[in-house]
C-alpha positions in Angstrom: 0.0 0.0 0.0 1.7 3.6 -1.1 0.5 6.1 1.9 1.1 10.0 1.7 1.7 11.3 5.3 -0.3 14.9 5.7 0.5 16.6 8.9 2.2 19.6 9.9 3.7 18.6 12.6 7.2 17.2 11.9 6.9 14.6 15.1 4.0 13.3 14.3 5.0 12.6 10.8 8.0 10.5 11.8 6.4 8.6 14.3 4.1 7.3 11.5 6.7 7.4 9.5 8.9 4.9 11.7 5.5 3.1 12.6 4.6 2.1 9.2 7.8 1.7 8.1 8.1 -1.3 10.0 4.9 -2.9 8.0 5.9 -5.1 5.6 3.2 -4.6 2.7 3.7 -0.2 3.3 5.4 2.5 1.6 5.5 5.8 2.0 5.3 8.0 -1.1 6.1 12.0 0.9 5.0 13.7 3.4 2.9 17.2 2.9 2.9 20.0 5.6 0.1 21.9 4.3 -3.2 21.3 2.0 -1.3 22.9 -1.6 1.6 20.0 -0.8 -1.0 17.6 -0.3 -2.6 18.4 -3.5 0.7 18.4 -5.4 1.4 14.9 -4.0 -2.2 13.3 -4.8 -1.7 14.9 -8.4 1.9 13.6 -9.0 2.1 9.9 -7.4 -1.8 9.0 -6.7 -1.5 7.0 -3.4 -3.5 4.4 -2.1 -4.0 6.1 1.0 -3.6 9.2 2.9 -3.3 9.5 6.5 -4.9 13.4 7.2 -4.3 15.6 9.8 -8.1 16.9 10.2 -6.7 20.2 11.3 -4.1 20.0 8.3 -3.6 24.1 7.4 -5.8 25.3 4.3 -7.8 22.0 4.9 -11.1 23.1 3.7 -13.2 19.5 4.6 -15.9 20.3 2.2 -14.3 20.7 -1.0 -10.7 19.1 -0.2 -12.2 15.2 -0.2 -13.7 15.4 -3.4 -11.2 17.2 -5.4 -8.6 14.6 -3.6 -11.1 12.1 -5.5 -11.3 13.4 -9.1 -7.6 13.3 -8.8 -7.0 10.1 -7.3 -10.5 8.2 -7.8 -10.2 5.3 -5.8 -8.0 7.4 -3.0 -8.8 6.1 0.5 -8.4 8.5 3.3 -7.7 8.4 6.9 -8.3 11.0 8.8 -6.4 11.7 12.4 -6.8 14.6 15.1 -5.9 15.1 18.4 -9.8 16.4 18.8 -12.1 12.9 19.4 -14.8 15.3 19.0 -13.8 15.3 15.1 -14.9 12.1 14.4 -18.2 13.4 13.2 -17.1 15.6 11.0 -14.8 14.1 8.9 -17.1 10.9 8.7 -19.8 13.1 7.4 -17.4 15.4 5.0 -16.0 11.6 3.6 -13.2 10.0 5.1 -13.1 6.1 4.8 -12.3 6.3 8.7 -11.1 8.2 11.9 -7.8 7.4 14.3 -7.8 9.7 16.9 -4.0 10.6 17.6 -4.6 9.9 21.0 -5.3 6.2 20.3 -2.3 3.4 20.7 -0.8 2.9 17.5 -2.1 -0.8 17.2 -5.6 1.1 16.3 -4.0 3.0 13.2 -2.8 -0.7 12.5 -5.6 -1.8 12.3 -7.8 0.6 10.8 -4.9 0.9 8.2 -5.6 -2.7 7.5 -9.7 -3.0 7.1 -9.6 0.4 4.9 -7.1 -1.5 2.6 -9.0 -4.6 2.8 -11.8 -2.4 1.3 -9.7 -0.8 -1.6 
C-alpha cells in the first residue's frame, strides 16, 4: 500500500513514518505539511491512502475530499486529530475512517488494515 503522510507537525509525521515503516506490505510515497503540498502529491504519485491531519492548514473539509477524488479516484483516506470530538465531521465530509491521535498505535494498525481490505 503507497500512503502519503499529511501533517504539519514534523513529530508526528515521523512517528508514523517509523511506525509504518516497520509494516511489511507499506510505503511511503512523501510527506505534505500543508493542503497545496498535499494536493501536489495526490496529483503527481496518486497514493492508495492518505493518512490526514483533520486540522491540516488550508484543509477546507468540504471541498478538499472530493477534489482529492477526481484526482486520485479510488484514494482512501484516513483521517487523524488530536480532537475525538472530530470524528463526526470528517465521517460526514468523507473520510473512509477516523484514528484519533490519541489512540495506541495498534488502532492506526488496524484501521490501516480493514480500509485496505476495502480498496
Amino acid at each position: 500500500m503507497r500512503i502519503l503522510l499529511a501533517d504539519d507537525q514534523s513529530k508526528v509525521r515521523s512517528a508514523l513514518r517509523l511506525l509504518l515503516e516497520q509494516q511489511p506490505d507499506v510505503h511511503i510515497l512523501g510527506e505534505a505539511v500543508d493542503v497545496t503540498g498535499l494536493l501536489d502529491w495526490v496529483k503527481a504519485a496518486c497514493p492508495d491512502l492518505v493518512l490526514l491531519d483533520w486540522e491540516l492548514p488550508g484543509l477546507e473539509a468540504d471541498g478538499l475530499l472530493p477534489t482529492l477524488r477526481e484526482f486520485c479516484p479510488r484514494l482512501m483516506v484516513i483521517a487523524l486529530s488530536g480532537r475525538p470530538e472530530a470524528r463526526r465531521a470528517a465521517l460526514a465530509a468523507g473520510v473512509d475512517a477516523f484514528v484519533s491521535k490519541g489512540d495506541p498505535p495498534e488502532r492506526l494498525l488496524k484501521t490501516l488494515r480493514a480500509v485496505g481490505a476495502r480498496r
